[in-house]
Structures are given as C-alpha cells and as structure tokens.
LUMROZA-478112 format. One line per 4 residues: number of its first residue (from 1); their letters; for each residue y, x, z of N, C-alpha, C, CB. Coordinates in nm, 3 decimals. Glycine has a CB too. Layout:
// residues N
NUM) A) Y X Z Y X Z Y X Z Y X Z  ...
This chain:
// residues 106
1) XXXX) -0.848 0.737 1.212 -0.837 0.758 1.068 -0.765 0.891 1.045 -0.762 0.639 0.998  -0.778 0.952 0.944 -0.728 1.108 0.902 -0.624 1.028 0.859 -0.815 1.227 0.783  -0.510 1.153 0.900 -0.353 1.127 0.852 -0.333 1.110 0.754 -0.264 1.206 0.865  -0.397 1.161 0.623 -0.417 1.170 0.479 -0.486 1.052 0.454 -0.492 1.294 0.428
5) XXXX) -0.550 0.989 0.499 -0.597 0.900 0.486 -0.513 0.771 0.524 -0.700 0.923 0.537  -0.475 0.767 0.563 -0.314 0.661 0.647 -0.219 0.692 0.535 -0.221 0.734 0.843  -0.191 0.769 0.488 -0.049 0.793 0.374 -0.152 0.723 0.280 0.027 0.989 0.316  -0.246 0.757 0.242 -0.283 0.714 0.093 -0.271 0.559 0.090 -0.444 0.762 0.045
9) XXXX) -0.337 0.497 0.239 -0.355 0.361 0.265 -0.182 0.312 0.224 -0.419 0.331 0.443  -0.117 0.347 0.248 0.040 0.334 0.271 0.061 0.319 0.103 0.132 0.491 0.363  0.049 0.400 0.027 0.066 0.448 -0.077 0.015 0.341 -0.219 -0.001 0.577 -0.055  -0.101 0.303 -0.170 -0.189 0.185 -0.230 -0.193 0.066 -0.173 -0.317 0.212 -0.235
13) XXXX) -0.117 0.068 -0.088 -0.109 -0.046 -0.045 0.032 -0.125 -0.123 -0.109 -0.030 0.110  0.184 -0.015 -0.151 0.255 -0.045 -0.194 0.259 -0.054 -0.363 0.321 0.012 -0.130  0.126 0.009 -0.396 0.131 0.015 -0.549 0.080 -0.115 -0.589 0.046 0.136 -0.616  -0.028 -0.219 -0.490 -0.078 -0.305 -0.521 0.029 -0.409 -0.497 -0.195 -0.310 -0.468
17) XXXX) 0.102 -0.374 -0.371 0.199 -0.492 -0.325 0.322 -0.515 -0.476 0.297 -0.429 -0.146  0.384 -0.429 -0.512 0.494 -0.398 -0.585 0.442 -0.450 -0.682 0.545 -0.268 -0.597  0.254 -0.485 -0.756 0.251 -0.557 -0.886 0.228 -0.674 -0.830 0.151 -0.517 -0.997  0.163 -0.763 -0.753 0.116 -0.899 -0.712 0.251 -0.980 -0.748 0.064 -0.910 -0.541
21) XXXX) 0.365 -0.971 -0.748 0.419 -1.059 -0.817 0.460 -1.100 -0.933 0.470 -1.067 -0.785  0.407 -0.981 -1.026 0.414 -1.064 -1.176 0.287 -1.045 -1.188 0.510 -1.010 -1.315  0.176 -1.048 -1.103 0.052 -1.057 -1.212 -0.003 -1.199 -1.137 -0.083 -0.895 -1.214  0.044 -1.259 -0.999 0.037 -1.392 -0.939 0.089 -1.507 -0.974 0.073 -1.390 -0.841
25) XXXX) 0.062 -1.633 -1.018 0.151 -1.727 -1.006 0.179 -1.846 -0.923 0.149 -1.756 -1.090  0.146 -1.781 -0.854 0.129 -1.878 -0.652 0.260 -1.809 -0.620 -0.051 -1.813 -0.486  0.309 -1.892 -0.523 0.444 -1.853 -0.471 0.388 -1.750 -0.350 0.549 -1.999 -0.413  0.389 -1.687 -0.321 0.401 -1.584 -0.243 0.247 -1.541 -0.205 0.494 -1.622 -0.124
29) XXXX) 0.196 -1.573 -0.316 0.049 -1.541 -0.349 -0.055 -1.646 -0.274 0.015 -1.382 -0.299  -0.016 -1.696 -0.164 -0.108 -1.825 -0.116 -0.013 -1.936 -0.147 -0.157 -1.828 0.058  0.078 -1.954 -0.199 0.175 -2.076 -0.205 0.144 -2.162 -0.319 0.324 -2.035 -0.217  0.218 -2.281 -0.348 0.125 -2.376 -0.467 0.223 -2.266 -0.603 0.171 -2.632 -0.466
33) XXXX) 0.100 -2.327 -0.687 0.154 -2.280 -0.805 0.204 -2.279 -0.904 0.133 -2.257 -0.831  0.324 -2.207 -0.951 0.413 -2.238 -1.024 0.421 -2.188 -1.187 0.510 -2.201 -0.950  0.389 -2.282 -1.263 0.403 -2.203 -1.417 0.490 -2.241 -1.505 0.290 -2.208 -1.500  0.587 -2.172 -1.541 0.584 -1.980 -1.539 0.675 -2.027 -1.405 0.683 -1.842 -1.713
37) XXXX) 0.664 -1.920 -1.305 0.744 -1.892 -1.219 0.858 -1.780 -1.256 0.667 -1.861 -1.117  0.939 -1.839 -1.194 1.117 -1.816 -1.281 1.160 -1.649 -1.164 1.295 -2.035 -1.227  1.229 -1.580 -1.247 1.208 -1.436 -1.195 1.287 -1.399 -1.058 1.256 -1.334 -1.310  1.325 -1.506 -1.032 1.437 -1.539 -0.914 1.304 -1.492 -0.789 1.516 -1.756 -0.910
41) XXXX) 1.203 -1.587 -0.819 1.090 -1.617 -0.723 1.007 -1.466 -0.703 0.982 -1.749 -0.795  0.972 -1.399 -0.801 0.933 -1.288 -0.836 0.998 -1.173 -0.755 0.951 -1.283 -0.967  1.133 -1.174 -0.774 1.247 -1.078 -0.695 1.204 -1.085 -0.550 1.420 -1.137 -0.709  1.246 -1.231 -0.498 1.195 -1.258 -0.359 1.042 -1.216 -0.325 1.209 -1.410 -0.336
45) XXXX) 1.001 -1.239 -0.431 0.874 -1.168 -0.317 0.841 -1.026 -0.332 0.720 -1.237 -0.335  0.900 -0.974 -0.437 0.891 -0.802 -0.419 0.966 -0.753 -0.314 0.945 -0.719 -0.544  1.093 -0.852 -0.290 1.163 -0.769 -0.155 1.079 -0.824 -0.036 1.348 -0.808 -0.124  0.980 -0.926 -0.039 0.898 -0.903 0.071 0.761 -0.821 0.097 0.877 -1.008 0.099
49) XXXX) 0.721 -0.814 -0.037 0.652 -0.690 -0.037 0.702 -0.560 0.008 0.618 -0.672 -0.149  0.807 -0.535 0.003 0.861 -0.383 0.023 0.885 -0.389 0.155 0.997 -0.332 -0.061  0.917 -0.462 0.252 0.932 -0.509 0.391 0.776 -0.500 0.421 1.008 -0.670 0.413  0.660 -0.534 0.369 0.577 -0.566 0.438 0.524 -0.394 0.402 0.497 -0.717 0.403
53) XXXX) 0.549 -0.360 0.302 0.506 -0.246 0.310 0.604 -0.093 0.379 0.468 -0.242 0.173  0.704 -0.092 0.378 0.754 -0.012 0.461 0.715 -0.050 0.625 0.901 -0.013 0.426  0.722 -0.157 0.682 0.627 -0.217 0.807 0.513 -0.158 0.834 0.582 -0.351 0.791  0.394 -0.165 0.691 0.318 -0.060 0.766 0.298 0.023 0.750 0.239 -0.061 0.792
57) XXXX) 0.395 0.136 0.676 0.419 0.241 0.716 0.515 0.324 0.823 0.428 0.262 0.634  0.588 0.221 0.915 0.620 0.236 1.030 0.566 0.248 1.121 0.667 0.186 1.054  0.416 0.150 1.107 0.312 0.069 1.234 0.266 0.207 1.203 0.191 -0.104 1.219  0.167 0.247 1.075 0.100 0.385 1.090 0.193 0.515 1.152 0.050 0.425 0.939
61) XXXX) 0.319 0.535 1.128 0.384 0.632 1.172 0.371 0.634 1.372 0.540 0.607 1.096  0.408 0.515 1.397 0.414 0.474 1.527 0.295 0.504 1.583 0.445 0.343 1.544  0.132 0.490 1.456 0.017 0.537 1.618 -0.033 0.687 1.577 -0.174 0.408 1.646  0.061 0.765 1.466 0.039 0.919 1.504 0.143 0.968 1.620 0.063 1.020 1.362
65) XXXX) 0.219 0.891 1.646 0.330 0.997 1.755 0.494 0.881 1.719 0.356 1.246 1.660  0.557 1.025 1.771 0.691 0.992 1.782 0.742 0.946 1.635 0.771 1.116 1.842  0.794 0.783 1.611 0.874 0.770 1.519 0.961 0.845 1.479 0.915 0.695 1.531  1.025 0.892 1.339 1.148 0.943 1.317 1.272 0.828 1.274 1.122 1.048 1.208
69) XXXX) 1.386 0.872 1.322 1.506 0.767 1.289 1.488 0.819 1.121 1.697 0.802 1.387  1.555 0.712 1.077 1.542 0.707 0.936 1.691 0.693 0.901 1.443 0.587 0.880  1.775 0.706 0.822 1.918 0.694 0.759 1.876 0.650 0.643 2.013 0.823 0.746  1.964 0.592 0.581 1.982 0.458 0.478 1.917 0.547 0.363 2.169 0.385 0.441
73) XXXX) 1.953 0.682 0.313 1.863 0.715 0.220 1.765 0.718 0.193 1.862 0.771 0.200  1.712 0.718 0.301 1.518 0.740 0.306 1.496 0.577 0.201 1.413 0.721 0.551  1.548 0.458 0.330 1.562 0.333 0.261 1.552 0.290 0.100 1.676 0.302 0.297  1.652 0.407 0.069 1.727 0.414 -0.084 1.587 0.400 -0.143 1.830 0.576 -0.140
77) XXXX) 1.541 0.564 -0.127 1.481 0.628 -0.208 1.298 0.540 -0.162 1.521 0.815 -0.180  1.292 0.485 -0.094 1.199 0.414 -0.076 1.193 0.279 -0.180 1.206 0.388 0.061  1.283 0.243 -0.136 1.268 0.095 -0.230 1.283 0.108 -0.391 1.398 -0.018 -0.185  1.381 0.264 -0.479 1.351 0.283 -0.574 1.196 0.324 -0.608 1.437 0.352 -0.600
81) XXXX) 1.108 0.369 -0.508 0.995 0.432 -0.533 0.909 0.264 -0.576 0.937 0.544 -0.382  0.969 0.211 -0.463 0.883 0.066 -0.449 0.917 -0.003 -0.643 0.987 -0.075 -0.273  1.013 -0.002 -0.661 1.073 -0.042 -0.809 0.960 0.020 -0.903 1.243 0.033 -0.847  0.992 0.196 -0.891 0.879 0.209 -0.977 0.765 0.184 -0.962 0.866 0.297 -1.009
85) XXXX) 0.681 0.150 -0.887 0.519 0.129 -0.843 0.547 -0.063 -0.897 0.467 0.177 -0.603  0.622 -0.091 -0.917 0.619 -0.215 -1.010 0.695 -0.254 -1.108 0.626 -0.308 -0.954  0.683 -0.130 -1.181 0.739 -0.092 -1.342 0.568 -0.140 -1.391 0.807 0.133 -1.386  0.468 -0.123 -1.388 0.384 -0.164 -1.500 0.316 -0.301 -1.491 0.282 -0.064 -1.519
89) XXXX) 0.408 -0.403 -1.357 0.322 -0.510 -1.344 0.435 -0.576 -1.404 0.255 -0.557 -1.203  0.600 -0.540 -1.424 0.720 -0.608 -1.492 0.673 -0.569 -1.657 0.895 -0.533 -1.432  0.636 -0.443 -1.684 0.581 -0.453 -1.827 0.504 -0.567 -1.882 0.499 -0.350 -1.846  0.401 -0.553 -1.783 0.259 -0.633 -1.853 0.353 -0.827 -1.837 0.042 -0.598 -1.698
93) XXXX) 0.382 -0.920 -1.733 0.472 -0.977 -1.786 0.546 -1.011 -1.837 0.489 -0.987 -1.781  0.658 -0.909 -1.881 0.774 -0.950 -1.972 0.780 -0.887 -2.081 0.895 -0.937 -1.922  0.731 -0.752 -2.116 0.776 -0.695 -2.221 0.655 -0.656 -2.327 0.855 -0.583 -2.173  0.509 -0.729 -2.285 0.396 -0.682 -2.360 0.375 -0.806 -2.501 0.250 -0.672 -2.239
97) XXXX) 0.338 -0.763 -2.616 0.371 -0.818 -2.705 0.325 -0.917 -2.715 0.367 -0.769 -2.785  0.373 -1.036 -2.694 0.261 -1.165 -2.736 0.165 -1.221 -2.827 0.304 -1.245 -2.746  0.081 -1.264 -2.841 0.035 -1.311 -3.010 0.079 -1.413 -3.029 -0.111 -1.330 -3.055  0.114 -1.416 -3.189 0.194 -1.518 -3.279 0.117 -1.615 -3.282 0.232 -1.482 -3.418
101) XXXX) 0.128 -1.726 -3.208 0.061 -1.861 -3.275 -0.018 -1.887 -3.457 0.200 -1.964 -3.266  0.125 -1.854 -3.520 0.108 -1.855 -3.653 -0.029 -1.800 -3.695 0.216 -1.783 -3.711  0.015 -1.620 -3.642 -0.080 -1.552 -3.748 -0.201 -1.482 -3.687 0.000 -1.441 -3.832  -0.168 -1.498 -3.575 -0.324 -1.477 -3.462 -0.297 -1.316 -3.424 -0.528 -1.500 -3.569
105) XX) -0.160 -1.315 -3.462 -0.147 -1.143 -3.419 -0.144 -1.123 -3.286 -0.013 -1.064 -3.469  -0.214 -0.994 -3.307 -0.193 -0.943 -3.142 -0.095 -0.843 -3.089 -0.315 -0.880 -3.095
C-alpha cells in the first residue's frame, strides 16, 4: 500500500471510530442494546476507540520501518485530535435541537 495511502486509512479510520459512539446504541457496537445509553458508556468506548486507533497506527508505522519512540505529547496531542474528530458525532447527540412534541417543531 502507498504510505499516503496508510495515513489516510489511519486518519478515517479514527474519524469514523471517534463518532460510532454517539451515533451507536449497542454497547461497544456489537454489545446488547442500551436506550439511551448513559454517557459514562459512551466515554468508555471512545477511549477504546482511540486505543484501537492509535494501535493501528503503530501496526502501520511498524510495517514501513523503524518505529519512532513517542513522549507523552505526541499522546496529548493525539487524543485531543481524537476529541475533535468526535466533536460532530457529540453534537448530533446532545446538542441538536429536538422537535417539540407539542408543536411538531423542528
């Protein structure tokens, strides 16, 4: 696979991972399902998304060559990246406007 092609995989892979838990309501996406699942559950599985996705962007790093050591910032600035790439799946759950029973608003 082209190297560019391995980052992007990396890249979309974490943008899809970082929304599957507020747009799922299976516990860890094959698990039984919970409605509404309480945001406790949600948390937990974005921090396993971000594990599963920094993972394979280790595994891809590992079959171009020599790993690089990493220091806690990279970490940092990874898992804030991971936060934002699931800023619009925490929107569309919590903060998108509901319709009013009452008045059929949207």
């Amino acid at each position: 696979m082209v190297h560019a092609a391995e980052v992007w995989l990396v890249i979309v892979f974490a943008l899809v991972a970082a929304n599957l838990p507020f747009i799922n309501e299976r516990l860890f996406i094959v698990g039984p399902r919970r409605s509404p699942k309480h945001l406790g559950w949600r948390l937990l599985e974005l921090a396993l998304m971000a594990s599963l996705a920094f993972g394979l962007g280790a595994l891809m790093e590992a079959r171009l060559g020599q790993p690089q050591t990493q220091k806690w910032e990279f970490f940092v600035a990874g898992g804030f990246l991971f936060l934002t790439f699931a800023f619009p799946g925490f929107v569309w759950r919590y903060l998108r406007r509901q319709p009013s029973p009452e008045t059929g608003d949207a």
